[in-house]
C-alpha positions, 0 to 999 in steps of 0.5 A, spaced: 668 130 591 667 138 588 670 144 593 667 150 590 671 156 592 667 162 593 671 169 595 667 176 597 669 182 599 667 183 606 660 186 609 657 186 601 653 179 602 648 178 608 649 171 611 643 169 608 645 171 601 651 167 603 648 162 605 643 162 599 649 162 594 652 156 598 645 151 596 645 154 589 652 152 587 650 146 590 644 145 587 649 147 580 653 141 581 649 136 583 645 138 576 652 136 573 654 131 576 647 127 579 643 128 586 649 122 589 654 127 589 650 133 593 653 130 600 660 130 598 660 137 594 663 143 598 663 150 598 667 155 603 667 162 602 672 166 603 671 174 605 677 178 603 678 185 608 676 191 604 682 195 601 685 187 599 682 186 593 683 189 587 683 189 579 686 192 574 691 195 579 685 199 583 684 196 590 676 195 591 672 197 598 666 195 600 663 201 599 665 200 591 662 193 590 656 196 594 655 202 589 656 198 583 651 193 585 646 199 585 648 202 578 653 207 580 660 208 577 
């Protein structure tokens, strides 16, 4: 039985881009593994707050990841 661990930054992803991600991580796994699997495959996603997350030492915000996603550095 697959768990699929998703973490995201708070207010990044609307709900139905989460809920997008939770049908194509699914469709992935059962492409590995065959259809039998899909109802048992699980995925959860998590959202950190923003400021709880960082990388290289630097805590991220919601307002970093979103002006990343627009090409802004």
């Amino acid at each position: 039985m697959p768990l699929l661990n998703v973490k995201l930054i708070e207010g990044v992803f609307s709900h139905a881009q989460k809920q997008e991600m939770i049908r194509k991580l699914t469709d992935t796994m059962v492409s590995i593994e065959g259809e039998n699997m899909r109802p048992v495959t699980w995925v959860v996603i998590e959202e950190v707050k923003s400021g709880e997350w960082g990388i290289g030492g630097n805590p991220l915000t919601t307002s970093d990841v979103q002006a990343l996603a627009a090409g802004q550095s």
